[in-house]
ChimeraX commands (.cxc) that place a marker at each C-alpha (Angstrom):
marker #1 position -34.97,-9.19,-31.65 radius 0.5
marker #1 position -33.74,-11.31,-28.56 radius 0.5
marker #1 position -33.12,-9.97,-25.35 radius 0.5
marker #1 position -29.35,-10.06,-24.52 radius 0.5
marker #1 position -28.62,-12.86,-22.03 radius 0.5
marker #1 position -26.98,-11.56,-17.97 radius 0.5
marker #1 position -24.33,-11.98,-18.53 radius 0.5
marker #1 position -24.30,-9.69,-22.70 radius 0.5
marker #1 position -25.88,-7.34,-20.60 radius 0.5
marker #1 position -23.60,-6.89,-18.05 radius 0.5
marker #1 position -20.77,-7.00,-20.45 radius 0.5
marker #1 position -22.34,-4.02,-22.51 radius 0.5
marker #1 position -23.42,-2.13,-18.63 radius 0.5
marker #1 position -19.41,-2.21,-18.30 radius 0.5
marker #1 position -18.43,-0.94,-21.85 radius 0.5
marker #1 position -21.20,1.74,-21.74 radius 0.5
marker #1 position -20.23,2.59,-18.35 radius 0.5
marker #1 position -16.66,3.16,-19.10 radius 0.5
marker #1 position -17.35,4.85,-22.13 radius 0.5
marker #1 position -20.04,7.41,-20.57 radius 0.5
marker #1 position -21.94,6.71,-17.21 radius 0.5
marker #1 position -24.63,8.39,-17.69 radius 0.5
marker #1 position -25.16,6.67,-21.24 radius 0.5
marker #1 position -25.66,3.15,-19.18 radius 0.5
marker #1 position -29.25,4.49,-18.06 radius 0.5
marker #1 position -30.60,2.80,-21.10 radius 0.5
marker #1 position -29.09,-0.05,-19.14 radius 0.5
marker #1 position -31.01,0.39,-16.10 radius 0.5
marker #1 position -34.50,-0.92,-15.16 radius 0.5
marker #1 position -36.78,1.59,-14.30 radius 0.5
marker #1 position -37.14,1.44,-10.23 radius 0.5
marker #1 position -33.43,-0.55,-9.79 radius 0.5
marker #1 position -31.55,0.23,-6.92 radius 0.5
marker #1 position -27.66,-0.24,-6.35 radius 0.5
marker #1 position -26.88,-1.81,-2.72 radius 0.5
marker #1 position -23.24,-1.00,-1.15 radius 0.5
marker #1 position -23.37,-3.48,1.06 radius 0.5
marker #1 position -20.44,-2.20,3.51 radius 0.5
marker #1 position -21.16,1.47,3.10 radius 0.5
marker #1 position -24.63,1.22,3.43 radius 0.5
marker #1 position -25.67,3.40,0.54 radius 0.5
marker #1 position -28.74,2.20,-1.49 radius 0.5
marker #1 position -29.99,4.22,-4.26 radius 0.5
marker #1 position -31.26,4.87,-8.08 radius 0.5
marker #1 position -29.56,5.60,-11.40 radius 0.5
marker #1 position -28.73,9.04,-9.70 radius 0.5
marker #1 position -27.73,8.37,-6.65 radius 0.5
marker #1 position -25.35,5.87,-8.29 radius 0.5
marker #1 position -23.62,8.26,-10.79 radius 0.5
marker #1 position -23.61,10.86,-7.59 radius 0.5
marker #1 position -21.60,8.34,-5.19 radius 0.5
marker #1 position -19.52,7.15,-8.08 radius 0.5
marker #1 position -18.64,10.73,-8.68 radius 0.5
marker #1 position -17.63,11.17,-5.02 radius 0.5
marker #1 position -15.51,7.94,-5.30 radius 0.5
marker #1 position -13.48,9.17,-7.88 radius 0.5
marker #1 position -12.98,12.68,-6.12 radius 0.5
marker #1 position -12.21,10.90,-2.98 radius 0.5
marker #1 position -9.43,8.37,-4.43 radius 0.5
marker #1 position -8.37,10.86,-6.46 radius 0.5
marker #1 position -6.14,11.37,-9.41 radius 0.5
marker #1 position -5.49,7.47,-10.74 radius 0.5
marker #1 position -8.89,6.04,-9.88 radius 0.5
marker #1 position -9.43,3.18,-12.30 radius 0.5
marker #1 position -11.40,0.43,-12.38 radius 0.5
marker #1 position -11.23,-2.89,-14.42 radius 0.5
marker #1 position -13.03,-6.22,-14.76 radius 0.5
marker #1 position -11.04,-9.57,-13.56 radius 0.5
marker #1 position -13.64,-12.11,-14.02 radius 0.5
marker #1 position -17.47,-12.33,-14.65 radius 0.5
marker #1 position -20.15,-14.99,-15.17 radius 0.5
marker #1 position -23.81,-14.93,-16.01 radius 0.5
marker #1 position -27.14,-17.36,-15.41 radius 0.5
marker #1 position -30.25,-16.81,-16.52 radius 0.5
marker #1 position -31.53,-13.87,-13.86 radius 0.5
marker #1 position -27.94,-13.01,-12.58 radius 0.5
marker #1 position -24.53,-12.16,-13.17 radius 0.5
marker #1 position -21.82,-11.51,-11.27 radius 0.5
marker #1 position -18.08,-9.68,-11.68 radius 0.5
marker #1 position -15.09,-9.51,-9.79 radius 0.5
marker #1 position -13.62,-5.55,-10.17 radius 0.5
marker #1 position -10.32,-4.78,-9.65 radius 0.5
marker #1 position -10.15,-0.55,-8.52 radius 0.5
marker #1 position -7.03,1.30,-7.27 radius 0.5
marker #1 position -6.05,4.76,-7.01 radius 0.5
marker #1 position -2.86,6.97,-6.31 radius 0.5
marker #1 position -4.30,7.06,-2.46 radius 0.5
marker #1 position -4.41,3.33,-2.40 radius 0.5
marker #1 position -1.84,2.16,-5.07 radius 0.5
marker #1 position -2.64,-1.67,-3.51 radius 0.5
marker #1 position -6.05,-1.34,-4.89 radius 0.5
marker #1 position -9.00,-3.08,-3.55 radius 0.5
marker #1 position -11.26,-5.77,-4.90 radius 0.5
marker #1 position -15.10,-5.37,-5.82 radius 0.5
marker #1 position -17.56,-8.09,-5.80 radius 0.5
marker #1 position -21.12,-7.49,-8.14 radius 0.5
marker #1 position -23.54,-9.26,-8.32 radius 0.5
marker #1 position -26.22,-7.91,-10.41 radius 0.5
marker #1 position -30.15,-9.12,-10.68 radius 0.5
marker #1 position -30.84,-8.72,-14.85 radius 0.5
marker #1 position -34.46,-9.65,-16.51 radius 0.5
marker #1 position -35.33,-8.72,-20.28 radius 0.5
marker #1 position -31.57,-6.70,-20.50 radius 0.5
marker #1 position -32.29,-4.33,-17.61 radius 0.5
marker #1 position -30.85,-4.23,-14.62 radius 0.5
marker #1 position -32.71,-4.55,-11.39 radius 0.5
marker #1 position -30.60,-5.03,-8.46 radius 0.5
marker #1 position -26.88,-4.83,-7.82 radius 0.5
marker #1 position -25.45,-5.63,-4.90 radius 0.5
marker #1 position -21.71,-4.84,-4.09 radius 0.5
marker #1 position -19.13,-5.76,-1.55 radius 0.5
marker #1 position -15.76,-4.50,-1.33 radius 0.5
marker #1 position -12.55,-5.68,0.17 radius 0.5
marker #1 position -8.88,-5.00,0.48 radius 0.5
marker #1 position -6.83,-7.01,-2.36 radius 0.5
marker #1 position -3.30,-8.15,-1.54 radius 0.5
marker #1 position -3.11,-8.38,-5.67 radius 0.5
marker link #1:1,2 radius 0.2
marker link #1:2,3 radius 0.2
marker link #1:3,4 radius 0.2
marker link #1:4,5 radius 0.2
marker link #1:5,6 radius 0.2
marker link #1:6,7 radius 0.2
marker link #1:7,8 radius 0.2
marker link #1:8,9 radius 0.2
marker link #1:9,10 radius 0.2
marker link #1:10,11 radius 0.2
marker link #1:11,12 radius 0.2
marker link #1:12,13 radius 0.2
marker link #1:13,14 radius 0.2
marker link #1:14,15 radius 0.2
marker link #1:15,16 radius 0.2
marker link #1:16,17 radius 0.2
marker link #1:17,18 radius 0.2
marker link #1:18,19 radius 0.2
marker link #1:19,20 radius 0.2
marker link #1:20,21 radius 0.2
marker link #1:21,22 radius 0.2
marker link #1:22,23 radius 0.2
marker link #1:23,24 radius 0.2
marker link #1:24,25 radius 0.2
marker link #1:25,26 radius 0.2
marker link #1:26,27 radius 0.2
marker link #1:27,28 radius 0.2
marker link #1:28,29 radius 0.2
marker link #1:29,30 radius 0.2
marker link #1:30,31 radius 0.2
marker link #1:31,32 radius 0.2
marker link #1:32,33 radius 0.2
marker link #1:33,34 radius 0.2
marker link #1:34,35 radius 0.2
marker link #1:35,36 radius 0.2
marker link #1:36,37 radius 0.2
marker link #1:37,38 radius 0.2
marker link #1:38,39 radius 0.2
marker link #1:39,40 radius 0.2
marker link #1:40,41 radius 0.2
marker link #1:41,42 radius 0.2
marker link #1:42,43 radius 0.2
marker link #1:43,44 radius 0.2
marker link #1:44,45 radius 0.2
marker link #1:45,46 radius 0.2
marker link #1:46,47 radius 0.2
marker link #1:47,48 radius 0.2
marker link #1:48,49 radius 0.2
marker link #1:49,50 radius 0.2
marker link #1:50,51 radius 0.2
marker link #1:51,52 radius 0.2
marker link #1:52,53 radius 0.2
marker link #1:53,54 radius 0.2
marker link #1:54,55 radius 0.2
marker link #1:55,56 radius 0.2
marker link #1:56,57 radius 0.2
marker link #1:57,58 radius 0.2
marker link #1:58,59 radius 0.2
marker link #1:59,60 radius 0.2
marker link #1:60,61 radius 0.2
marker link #1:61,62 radius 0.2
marker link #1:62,63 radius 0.2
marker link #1:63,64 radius 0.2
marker link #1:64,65 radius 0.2
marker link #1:65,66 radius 0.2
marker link #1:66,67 radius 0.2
marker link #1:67,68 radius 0.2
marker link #1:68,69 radius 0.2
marker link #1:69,70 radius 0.2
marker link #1:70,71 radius 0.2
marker link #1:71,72 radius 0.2
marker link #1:72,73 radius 0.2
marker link #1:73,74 radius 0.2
marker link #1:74,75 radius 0.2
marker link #1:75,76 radius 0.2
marker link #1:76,77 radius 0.2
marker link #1:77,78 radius 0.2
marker link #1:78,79 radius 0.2
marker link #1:79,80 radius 0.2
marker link #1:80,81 radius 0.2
marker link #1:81,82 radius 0.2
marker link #1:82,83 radius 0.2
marker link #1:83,84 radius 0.2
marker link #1:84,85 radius 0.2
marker link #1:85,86 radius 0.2
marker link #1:86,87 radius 0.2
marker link #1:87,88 radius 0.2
marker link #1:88,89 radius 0.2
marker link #1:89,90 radius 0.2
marker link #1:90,91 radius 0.2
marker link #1:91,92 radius 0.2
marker link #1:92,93 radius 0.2
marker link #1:93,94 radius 0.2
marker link #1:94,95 radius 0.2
marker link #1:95,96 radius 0.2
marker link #1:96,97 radius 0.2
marker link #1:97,98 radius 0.2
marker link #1:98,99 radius 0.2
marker link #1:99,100 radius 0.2
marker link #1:100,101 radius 0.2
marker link #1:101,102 radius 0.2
marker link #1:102,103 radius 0.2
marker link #1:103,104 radius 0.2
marker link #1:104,105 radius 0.2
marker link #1:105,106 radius 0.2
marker link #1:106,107 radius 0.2
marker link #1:107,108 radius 0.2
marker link #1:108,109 radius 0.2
marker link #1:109,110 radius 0.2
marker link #1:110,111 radius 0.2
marker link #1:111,112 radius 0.2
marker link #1:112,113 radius 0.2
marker link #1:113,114 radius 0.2
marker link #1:114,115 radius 0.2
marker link #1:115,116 radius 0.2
marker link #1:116,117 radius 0.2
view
């Protein structure tokens, strides 16, 4: 069977996600590490479903998250992520861009901003 391409990948990462985080491991190279670039967290599967979790306490009740845009090559893709929350109803925008080889990922790297969406 052939590997999914970056950007299949990252499309089924986000639908797995959603769905179950913890059932996206399958999705996850073994050794990857998740980069925040502006909160300077780096970590594994782990620590990645452990800071998500204390995301979604921290926004609170209405913490969402949805995709706006993504694109794929052949060893990256990338997504624009829109998030908001009742504590910041203006939401804010997340860039991603993730590092994929034989429908693993390796790397992500993410930067977030304030959105004026």
């Amino acid at each position: 069977m052939p590997t999914m391409s970056p950007l299949e990948t990252l499309q089924l990462w986000f639908a797995t996600f959603a769905e179950d985080p913890g059932a996206a491991r399958d999705l996850w190279a073994e050794g990857a590490t998740l980069h925040a670039v502006d909160g300077g967290f780096t970590g594994d599967f782990d620590d990645l479903l452990a800071w998500y979790a204390r995301r979604r306490d921290n926004e609170g009740a209405g913490f969402a998250w949805y995709v706006l845009d993504h694109l794929g090559g052949e060893r990256y893709a990338a997504a624009v992520i829109r998030m908001v929350s009742d504590a910041r109803p203006g939401g804010w925008q997340q860039n991603a861009v993730y590092e994929i080889s034989e429908g693993k990922i390796g790397q992500v790297w993410l930067h977030e901003s304030e959105s004026a969406e």
